[in-house]
Every structure is written in structure tokens, then in C-alpha cells.
C-alpha positions as semicolon CSV with decimal commas, in nm:
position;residue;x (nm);y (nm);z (nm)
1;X;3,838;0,865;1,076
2;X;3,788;0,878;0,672
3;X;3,469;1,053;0,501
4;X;3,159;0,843;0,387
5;X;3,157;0,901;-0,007
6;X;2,838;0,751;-0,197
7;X;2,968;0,437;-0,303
8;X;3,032;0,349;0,133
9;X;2,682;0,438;0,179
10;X;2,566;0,246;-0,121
11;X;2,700;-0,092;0,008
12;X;2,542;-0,021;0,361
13;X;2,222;0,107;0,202
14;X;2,202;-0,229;0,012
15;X;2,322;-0,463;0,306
16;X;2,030;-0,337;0,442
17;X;1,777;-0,345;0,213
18;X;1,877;-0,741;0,142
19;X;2,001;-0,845;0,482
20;X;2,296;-1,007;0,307
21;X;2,613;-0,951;0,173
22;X;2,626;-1,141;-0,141
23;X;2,290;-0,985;-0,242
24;X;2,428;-0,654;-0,188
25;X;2,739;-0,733;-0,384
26;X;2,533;-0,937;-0,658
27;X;2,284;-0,611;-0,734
28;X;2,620;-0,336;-0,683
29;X;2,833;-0,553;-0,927
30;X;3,080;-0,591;-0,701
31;X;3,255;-0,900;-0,538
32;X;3,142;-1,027;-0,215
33;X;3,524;-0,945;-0,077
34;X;3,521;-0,601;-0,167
35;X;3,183;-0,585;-0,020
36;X;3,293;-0,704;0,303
37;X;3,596;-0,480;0,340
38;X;3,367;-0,177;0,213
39;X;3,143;-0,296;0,555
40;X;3,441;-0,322;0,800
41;X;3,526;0,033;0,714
42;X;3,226;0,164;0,790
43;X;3,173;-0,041;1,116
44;X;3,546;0,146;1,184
45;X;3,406;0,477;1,110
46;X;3,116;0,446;1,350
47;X;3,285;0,219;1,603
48;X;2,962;-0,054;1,567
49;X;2,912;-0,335;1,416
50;X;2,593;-0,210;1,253
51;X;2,477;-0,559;1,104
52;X;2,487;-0,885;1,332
53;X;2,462;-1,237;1,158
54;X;2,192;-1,397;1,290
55;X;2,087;-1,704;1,095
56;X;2,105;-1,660;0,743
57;X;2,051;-1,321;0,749
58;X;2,229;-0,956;0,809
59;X;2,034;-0,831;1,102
60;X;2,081;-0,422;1,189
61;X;2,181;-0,294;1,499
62;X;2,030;0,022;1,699
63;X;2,254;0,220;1,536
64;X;2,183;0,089;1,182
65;X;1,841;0,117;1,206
66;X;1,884;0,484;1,309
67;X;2,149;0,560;1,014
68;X;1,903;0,368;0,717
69;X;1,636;0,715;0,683
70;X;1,938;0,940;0,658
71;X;2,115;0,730;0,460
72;X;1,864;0,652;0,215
73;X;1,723;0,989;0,189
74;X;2,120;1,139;0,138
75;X;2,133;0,868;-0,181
76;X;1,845;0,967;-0,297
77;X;1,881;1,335;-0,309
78;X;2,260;1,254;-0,511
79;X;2,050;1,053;-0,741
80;X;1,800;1,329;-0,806
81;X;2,087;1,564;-0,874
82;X;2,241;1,307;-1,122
83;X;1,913;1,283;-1,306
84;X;1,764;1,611;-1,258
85;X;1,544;1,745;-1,468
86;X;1,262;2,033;-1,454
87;X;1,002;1,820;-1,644
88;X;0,825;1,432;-1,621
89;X;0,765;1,335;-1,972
90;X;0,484;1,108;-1,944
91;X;0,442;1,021;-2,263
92;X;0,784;0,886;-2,354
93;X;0,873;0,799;-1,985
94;X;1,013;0,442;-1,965
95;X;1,005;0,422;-1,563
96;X;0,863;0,172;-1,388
97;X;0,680;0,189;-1,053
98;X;0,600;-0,034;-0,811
99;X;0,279;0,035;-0,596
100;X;0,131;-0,139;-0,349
101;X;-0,252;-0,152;-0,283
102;X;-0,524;-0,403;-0,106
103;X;-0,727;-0,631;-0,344
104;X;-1,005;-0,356;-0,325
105;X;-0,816;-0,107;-0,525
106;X;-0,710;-0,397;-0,764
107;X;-1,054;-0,400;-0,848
108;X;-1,171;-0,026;-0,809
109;X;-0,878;0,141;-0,907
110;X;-0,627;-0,017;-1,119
111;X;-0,856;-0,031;-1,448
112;X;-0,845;0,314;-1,351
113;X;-0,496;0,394;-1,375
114;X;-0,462;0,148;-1,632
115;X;-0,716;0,358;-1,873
116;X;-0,519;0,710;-1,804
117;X;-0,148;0,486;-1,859
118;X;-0,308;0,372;-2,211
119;X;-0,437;0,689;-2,356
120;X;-0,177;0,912;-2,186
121;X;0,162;0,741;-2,071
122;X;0,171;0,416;-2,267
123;X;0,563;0,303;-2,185
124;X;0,539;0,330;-1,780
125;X;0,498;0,011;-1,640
126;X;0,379;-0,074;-1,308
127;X;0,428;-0,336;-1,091
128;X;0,161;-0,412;-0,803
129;X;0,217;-0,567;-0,490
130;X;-0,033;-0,631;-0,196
131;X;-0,040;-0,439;0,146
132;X;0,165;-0,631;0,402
133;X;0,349;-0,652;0,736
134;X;0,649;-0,546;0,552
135;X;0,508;-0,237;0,350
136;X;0,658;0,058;0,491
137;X;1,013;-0,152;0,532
138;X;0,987;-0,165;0,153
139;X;0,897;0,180;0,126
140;X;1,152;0,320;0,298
141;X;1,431;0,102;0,162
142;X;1,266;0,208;-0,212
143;X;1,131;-0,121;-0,344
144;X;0,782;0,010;-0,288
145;X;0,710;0,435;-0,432
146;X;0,333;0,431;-0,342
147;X;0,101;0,265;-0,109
148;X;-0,274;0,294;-0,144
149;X;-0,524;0,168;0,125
150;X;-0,576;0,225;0,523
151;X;-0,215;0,227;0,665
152;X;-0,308;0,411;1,010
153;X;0,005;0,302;1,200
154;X;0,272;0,436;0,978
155;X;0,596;0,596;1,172
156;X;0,729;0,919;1,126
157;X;0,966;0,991;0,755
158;X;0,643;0,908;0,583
159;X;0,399;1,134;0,421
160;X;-0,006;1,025;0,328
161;X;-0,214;1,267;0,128
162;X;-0,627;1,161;0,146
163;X;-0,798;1,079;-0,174
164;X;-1,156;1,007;-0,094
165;X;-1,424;0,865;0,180
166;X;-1,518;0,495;0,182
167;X;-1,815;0,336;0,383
168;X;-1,978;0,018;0,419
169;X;-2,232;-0,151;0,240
170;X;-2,475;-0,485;0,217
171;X;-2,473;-0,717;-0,110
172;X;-2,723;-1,010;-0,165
173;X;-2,794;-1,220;-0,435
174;X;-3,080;-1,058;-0,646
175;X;-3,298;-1,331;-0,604
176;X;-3,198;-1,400;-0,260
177;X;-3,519;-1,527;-0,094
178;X;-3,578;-1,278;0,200
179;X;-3,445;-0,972;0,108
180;X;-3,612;-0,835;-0,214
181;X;-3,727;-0,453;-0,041
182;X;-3,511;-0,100;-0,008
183;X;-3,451;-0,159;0,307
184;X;-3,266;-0,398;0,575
185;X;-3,262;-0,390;0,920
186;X;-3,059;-0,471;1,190
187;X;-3,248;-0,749;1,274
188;X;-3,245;-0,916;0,935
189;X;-2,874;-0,815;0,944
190;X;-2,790;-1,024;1,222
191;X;-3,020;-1,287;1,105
192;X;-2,893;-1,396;0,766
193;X;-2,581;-1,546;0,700
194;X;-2,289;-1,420;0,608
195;X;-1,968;-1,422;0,375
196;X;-1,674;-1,291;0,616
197;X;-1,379;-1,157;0,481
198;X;-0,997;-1,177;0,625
199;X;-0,901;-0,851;0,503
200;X;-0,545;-0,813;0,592
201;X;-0,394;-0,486;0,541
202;X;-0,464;-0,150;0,422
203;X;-0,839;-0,205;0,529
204;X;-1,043;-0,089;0,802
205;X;-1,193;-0,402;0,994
206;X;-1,582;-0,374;1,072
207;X;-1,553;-0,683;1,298
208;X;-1,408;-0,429;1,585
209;X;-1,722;-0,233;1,555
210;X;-1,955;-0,525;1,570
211;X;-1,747;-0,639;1,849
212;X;-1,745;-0,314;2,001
213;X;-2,151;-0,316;2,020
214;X;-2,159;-0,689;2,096
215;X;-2,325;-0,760;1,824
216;X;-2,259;-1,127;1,653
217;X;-2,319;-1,294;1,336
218;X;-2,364;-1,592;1,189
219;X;-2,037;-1,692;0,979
220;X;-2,109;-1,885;0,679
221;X;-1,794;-1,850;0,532
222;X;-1,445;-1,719;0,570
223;X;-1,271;-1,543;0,298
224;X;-0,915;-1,442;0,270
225;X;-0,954;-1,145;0,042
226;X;-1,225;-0,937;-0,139
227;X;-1,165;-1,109;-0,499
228;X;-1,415;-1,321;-0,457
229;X;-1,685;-1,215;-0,216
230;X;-1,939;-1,119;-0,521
231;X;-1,938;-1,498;-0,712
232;X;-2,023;-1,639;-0,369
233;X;-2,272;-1,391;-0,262
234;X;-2,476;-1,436;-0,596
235;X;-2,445;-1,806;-0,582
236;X;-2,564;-1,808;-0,219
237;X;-2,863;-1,654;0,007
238;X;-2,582;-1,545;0,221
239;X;-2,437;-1,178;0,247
240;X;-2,180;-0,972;0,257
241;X;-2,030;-0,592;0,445
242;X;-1,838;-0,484;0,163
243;X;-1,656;-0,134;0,080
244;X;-1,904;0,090;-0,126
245;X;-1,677;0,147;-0,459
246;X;-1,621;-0,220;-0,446
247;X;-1,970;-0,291;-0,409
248;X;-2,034;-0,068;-0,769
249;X;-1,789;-0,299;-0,952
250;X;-1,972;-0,610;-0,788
251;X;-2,293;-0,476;-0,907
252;X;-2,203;-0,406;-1,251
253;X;-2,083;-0,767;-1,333
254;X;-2,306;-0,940;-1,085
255;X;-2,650;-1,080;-1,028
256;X;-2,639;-0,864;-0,684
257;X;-2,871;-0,591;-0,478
258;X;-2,684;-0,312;-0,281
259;X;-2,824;-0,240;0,065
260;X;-2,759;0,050;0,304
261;X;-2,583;-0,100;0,587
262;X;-2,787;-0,129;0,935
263;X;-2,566;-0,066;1,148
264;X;-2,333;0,308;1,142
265;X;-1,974;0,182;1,045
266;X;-1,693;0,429;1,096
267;X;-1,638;0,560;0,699
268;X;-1,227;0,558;0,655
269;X;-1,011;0,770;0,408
270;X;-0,833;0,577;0,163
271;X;-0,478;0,761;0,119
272;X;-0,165;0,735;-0,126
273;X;0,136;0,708;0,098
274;X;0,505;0,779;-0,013
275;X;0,819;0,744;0,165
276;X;1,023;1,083;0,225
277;X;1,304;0,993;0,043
278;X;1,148;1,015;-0,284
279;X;0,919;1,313;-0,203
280;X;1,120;1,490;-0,436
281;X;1,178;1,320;-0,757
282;X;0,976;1,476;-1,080
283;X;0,848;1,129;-1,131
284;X;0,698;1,037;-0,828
285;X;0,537;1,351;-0,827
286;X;0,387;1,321;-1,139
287;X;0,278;0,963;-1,021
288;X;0,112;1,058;-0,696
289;X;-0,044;1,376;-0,900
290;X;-0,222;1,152;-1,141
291;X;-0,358;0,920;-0,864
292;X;-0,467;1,192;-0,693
293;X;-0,646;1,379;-0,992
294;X;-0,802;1,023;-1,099
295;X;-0,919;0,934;-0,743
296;X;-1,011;1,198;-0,543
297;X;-1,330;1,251;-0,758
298;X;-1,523;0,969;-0,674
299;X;-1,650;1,169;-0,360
300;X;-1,557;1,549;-0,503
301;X;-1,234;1,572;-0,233
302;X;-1,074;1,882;-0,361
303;X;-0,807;1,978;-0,076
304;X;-0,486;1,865;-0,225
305;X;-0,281;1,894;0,094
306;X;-0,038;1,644;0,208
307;X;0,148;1,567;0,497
308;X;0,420;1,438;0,658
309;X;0,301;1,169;0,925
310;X;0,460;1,211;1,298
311;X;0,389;1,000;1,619
């Protein structure tokens, strides 16, 4: 049995992350052969053959699936050492991140972080993705270095740090023809119609709690993501459940009343979640410091604990 050195680890790391072995040779600069004898000596080391070809694609076994955390975190750690250094120069940092967040934080929070990047770190560059099925796969494999939203159902290897409270709120059009007073009530609630919206993930889902109470409404209209939901309100007498800090941007550009909702939704913490293997790097730490420092005011959280998430 021979030793593991990086460049093994690399090509499994990468046959991984891509399924394939002429993507993992095409991004390593290496030839598909060499890639391919690089893989039969590590299925020799281990005595499996840790990927199985199934289709088009370079699907792990038990035992790959098992080796990927350690792996990735090992390669990681080697590539902090290579690139160590004590301080994060935001201002003449070149390093781009890719985050991912729901269409909510699109609205609420990007122009956020795209304010403090423009005064303060003006050569980072960001790339934003949505929440999906495949988030915390791409987190752990590194194409993802933050995830904000409601990701309740993460594994263990990944740590979530809270950065403030959302709730639930009604918007109407402002001259929408029934509701002009301070307050609604259930029974109005139930009785107008309504703009639905498909969230997806990284949100909390207030059609559970209506369910849960057996409460029903009246569906004018389906939506697959928050982007939207303010044009139709305002052009409709229909309404809308929408997150609070969403509901200040609405209001703000909008012809649109904010009501108390009726009806006692669960409020949910919106976190910043980061995969363990690049817990340590200066620059991810700087990243999640500045989200955190930018975010967690909009409901005064000031407990800056994190921690690692285990099931």
C-alpha cells in the first residue's frame, strides 16, 4: 500500500465534485489517461471502487461518500497553509465568492452588501446563486462559501450562525377596495383573495401552519418566487403573506399598505451557513464577519455565537 500525497486526493476530490473524469482532468490540467490511472491507484489503496459509472455520470460509493468531508477538509487545510496569511485585506482583495441566498435576500440584502463592497472592498466580486436541492452538496464540495436563508435540515460538518428574526406580514394595494383601516382580521383574511407564493428553499412555508389549523384560502394566483409578489399585489385587490423586511422594500417602491398578519405565524431565524472545510480561511471569515455585522442589526441580535450543526 503507497501514501495518499495531495495531488491523489486532488483527482478524487475533483471526480467527485464533477461526477466525471474528463471534467476532473479538464479543470486539474491533466489528461484524461493520467486521470484514470491516478483513480485506479486509489481504488487499489482502499480496495473499492469508490466511483461506479452509472449513465453518464461518476456515481460515489459508500465508501466515497464517507472519504469526500475528510478529504476535502485535509485539501483545504494544505491550501490554507500554502496561502496563509495573518490578515484579509479587504480593500485590495481580488477574491471572489460565491453565495447562495433565496430571492428574499436578493431583494433585502444584497443592495446591502453591495453598498459596504463599494465604499469598503471595491475588487471582491460575488457571485449569487439561489437556494436549492443541491446547496449543501455544493457547499461541501466548495463551489458554494455561504448560504443565507432557512436551511433547517442541514447534516452534520456544517456550521450556521443566526443573524436576525423574520415574521410574517399582509400587503394590499393602497387603494384596494375593502381594506383601507389598521387593522385585518382573520375573517377578512380568509375572505380576500390571495397571491400565493412557491417559495422553494431557504424559506419557512406558512401554508403548513394554515394547514395545520385547517384554515383555507382562496388562491388567486400562484407564484414561483417573491420577485414579483408586490407589482401584482398593487395592480390587484388581491393579497399577499409576505416576509416583514421584504415587505419594507415592497413598500418603499410600491403603491402598497402593510398589515399585521391575523393569524400567529411561527417567526424563523434567517442564518449564514458555511461548510467546515473553509471555517478557517482569513477570507471567509472576514466574509461571514461582514454579513454578520451588516445583518444582524435589523432586529438588534448581538450574540455572535456560531455553531457547528449535528443530527
Amino acid at each position: 500500500m503507497f501514501e495518499l500525497d495531495c495531488k491523489l486526493l486532488s483527482v478524487f476530490l475533483y471526480i467527485y465534485k464533477y461526477k466525471s473524469v474528463s471534467l476532473a482532468a479538464e479543470y486539474l490540467s491533466m489528461s484524461q489517461p493520467t486521470v484514470s490511472n491516478i483513480l485506479n491507484k486509489i481504488r487499489q489503496h482502499y480496495n473499492d471502487p469508490l466511483f461506479l459509472r452509472i449513465g453518464n455520470e461518476m456515481v460515489p460509493t459508500e465508501l466515497s461518500k464517507q472519504l469526500f468531508p475528510l478529504v476535502s477538509e485535509a485539501l483545504s487545510k494544505v491550501e490554507i497553509i500554502n496561502n496563509f496569511t495573518i490578515n484579509f485585506d479587504q480593500s485590495t482583495s481580488q477574491q471572489k465568492f460565491t453565495i447562495a441566498m433565496t430571492d428574499v435576500s436578493h431583494l433585502v440584502l444584497l443592495p446591502k452588501i453591495s453598498q459596504y463592497l463599494k465604499k469598503h472592498a471595491s475588487h471582491i466580486r460575488l457571485n449569487v446563486r439561489g437556494i436549492t436541492s443541491e446547496t449543501s452538496y455544493q457547499m461541501a464540495n466548495g463551489e458554494i462559501d455561504l448560504a443565507i436563508g432557512f436551511l433547517p435540515n442541514l447534516e452534520n460538518g456544517f456550521y450556521q450562525q443566526k443573524l436576525f428574526e423574520q415574521y410574517y406580514v399582509v400587503i394590499a394595494s393602497k387603494n384596494h377596495p375593502r381594506l383601507n383601516s389598521n387593522n385585518l382580521t382573520i375573517e377578512q383574511y380568509l375572505s380576500e383573495s390571495h397571491i400565493d407564493i412557491d417559495a422553494g428553499f431557504g424559506h419557512y412555508h406558512i401554508e403548513n401552519e394554515l394547514l395545520n389549523l385547517e384554515l383555507k384560502r382562496n388562491i388567486l394566483m400562484r407564484l414561483p418566487s417573491y420577485l414579483g409578489v408586490g407589482l401584482v399585489v398593487q395592480e390587484t385587490d388581491a393579497i399577499a403573506t409576505v416576509p416583514y423586511y421584504l415587505s419594507e422594500v415592497l413598500l418603499s417602491r410600491g403603491n402598497l399598505q402593510i398589515f399585521d398578519a391575523p393569524i400567529t405565524f411561527p417567526t424563523y431565524a434567517v442564518k449564514q451557513y458555511w461548510h467546515m472545510s473553509c471555517h478557517h480561511k482569513t477570507s471567509h471569515q472576514w466574509l461571514r464577519q461582514m454579513c454578520y455585522e451588516l445583518f444582524s442589526q435589523m432586529n438588534d441580535i448581538d450574540d455572535s455565537n456560531y455553531g457547528i450543526i449535528q443530527r
